[in-house]
Each structure stands twice: as structure tokens, then as C-alpha cells.
C-alpha positions, -999 to 999 in steps of 0.1 A, spaced: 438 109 270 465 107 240 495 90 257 474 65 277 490 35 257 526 48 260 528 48 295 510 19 306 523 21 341 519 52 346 477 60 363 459 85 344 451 105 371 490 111 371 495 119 338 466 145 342 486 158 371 518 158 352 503 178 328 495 206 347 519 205 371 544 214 338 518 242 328 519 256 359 557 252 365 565 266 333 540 295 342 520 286 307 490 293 331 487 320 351 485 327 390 449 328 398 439 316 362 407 288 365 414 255 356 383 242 330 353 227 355 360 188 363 330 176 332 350 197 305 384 181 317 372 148 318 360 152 285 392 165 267 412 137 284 387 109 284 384 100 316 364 97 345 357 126 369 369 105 396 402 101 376 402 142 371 392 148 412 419 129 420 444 148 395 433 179 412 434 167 444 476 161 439 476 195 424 463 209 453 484 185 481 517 203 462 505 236 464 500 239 424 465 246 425 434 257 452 398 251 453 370 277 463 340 261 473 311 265 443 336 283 423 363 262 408 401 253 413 428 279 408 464 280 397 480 289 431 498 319 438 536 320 448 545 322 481 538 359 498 572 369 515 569 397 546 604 413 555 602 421 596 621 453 599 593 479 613 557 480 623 537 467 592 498 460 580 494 428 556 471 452 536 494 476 528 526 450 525 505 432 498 501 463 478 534 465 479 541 433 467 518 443 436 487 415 449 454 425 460 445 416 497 408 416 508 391 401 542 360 381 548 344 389 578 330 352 592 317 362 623 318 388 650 305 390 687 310 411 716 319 394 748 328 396 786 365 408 797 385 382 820 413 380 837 433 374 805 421 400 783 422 425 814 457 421 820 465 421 782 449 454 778 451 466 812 411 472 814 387 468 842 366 430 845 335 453 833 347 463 799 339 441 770 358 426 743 351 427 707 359 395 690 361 395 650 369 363 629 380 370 594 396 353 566 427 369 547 432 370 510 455 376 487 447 376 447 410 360 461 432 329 475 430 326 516 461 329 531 451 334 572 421 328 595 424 355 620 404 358 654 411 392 667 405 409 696 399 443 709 389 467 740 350 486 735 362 513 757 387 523 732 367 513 701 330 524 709 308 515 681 335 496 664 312 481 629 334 448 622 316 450 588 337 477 579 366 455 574 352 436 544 357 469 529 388 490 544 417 479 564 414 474 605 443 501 607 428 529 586 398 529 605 414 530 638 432 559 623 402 578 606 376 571 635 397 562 664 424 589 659 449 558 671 488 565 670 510 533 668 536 529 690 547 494 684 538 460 678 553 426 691 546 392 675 554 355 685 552 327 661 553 288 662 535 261 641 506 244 647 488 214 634 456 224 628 428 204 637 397 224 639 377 222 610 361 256 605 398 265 599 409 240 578 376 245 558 384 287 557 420 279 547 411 256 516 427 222 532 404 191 535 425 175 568 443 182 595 477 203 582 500 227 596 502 263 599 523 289 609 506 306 643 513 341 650 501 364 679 502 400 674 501 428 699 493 465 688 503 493 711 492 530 716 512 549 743 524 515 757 490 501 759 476 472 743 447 479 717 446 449 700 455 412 698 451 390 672 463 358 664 465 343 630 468 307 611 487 317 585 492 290 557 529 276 560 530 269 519 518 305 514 536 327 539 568 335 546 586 356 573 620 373 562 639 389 599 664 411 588 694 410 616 713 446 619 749 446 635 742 467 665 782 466 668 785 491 641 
């Protein structure tokens, strides 16, 4: 690296770091662009890979860059912002924001009602429960690992593979003929420790997260129930306050 002898104080890895971190700040890369694989960096600069992994690695503890397993590390994208006036779909509210969401289907499994899920959705002990964990995207960067939740008597047939493709809402719509009444949704934050998560979410130890559970209605009934680990550096929740004295 150039400067190595003018800043003898200063670690390399640092001055790598510092170097992208002003690239990135003053949007000389773009959102989503690839950063060069870790042998070509090392290269240009001269310096070990170890010295460019640990670079990255402060990148990526500031929320500058991310990493996709067998893929490369990414300029990060800012922080997604969701207003909470009316009923909403992250699909459609990332659209709006002019990003491209997508879902990952991990895993899926049907399984036996209990007394929880039967008083959530007001079902009988003998109806089972659909359980489907996905991952959230936005601009190919993951941004929640979902686990949701919903009743086989009113979603016969439900194919969870269908959501790698189209949104859960349009299909309840298009197959399920479902009318939304509401939806209700509690948040608090969370360290999270389970490493499927943090491994889905792009963090390599335990960090913190913003937890949401959702409730979807038809006719005041409960079809679904989700809850979310939503990344606290990539989401944000806006709750606009009307005067009701007006």
C-alpha cells in the first residue's frame, strides 16, 4: 500500500478500511456494488489477506459493507425506512421505496395446533399449523429472518415454495380469496443468540435486532402470525401520531 511509510502508526488494515469507508461515504461506490475478491485487494495494496479480512471485517462491524457466503462482500445499502400509518406488505413498501425485495424460503413444516396457536387463531387442538422460515431481502442484502405461522383449515394446500416467487399476501388473495381487515404489531429488541439467525442475517456473533410480531386479520380472525428479526442497522420504523383533537 502507497502511504504505508507516512503513517507509520497508523495498521494497514486501517488504512484499507479508511479507504473504503471514504468511497463508500462519498457514494464513489455504489449500494450493492462488489468489493474486488480478498486475493485482488491484497494484491493492489500489498498486503496480506489477513490484513484485507480484517479491513472488511471493520467495514462490515459499521455497517459499510456485507458478505454473502461464496459470493463476495457488498457495499451496504442505506437504511430501509417503513412509515406505520395503515395496513402494509414489506414487498409492496419496498417497491415503493424504488429496491427490489425477494424471500428465501429456508425451511417449511406442518405441525400440531396447541393451546397457543388455538387461541391465537381461534381453531380447534386438531387443526394443524403451517410453519414457514424465510429470509427477507432487499437489493439481494438480508434484512429479516421470519418464522411464520398459519392455520391449514384456512390455507388448504398452502405450497410455501410459492413465496420464493410471489408475495405471501397476493397468494392469499388470488387462491385464498382473503380480505384484510387489520393487522396489529408489537416490537422490542432482542439480542440474538441463535446461530442459524445470526448466520441468515449476515452477522458472525451474537448482535441485536429489532423483534416484531405481526398479527393478520380476516373478519376479526386471526390468519396469520409471524414474527420477524429484523436487522436494527437496516430497518427502521417511522409512527406517524394524528391529533385526534382536531
Amino acid at each position: 500500500m502507497k502511504s504505508t511509510d507516512k503513517f507509520p502508526t497508523v495498521p494497514l488494515y486501517y488504512r484499507i478500511y479508511e479507504h473504503f469507508k471514504t468511497l463508500i461515504t462519498n457514494e464513489k461506490l455504489s449500494e450493492g456494488e462488489a468489493l474486488p475478491p480478498e486475493r485482488d485487494l491484497a494484491d493492489t495494496f500489498k498486503v496480506s489477506r489477513a490484513t484485507i479480512r480484517q479491513a472488511l471485517q471493520k467495514l462490515q462491524e459499521d455497517n459499510l459493507v456485507y458478505r454473502l457466503h461464496g459470493n463476495g462482500t457488498f457495499v451496504s445499502h442505506k437504511t430501509v425506512k417503513q412509515e406505520l400509518t395503515s395496513f402494509y406488505s414489506f414487498y409492496e413498501e419496498t417497491v415503493k421505496a424504488g429496491k427490489i425485495p425477494s424471500s428465501k424460503v429456508l425451511k417449511h413444516e406442518v405441525i400440531p395446533s396447541d393451546k397457543e396457536f388455538s387461541e391465537i387463531f381461534k381453531i380447534p387442538l386438531t387443526v394443524n399449523i403451517l410453519h414457514i422460515t424465510r429470509l427477507r431481502l432487499i437489493n439481494d442484502e438480508p434484512i429479516m429472518y421470519e418464522d411464520t405461522y398459519i392455520p391449514l383449515n384456512r390455507f388448504e394446500n398452502f405450497d410455501p415454495e410459492l413465496l420464493n416467487e410471489k408475495p405471501m399476501y397476493s397468494i392469499f388473495k388470488e387462491q385464498y380469496n382473503v380480505s384484510f381487515d387489520k393487522a396489529t404489531e408489537s416490537f422490542s429488541s432482542l439480542i440474538i443468540k441463535d446461530k442459524e439467525i445470526l448466520d441468515n442475517l449476515g452477522y458472525k456473533e451474537k448482535s441485536s435486532c429489532m423483534l416484531i410480531k405481526r398479527l393478520t386479520y380476516e373478519k376479526n380472525r386471526v390468519i396469520e402470525y409471524t414474527i420477524s428479526y429484523a436487522r436494527g442497522d437496516k430497518y427502521e420504523y417511522k409512527v406517524i401520531l394524528n391529533n385526534i383533537e382536531k
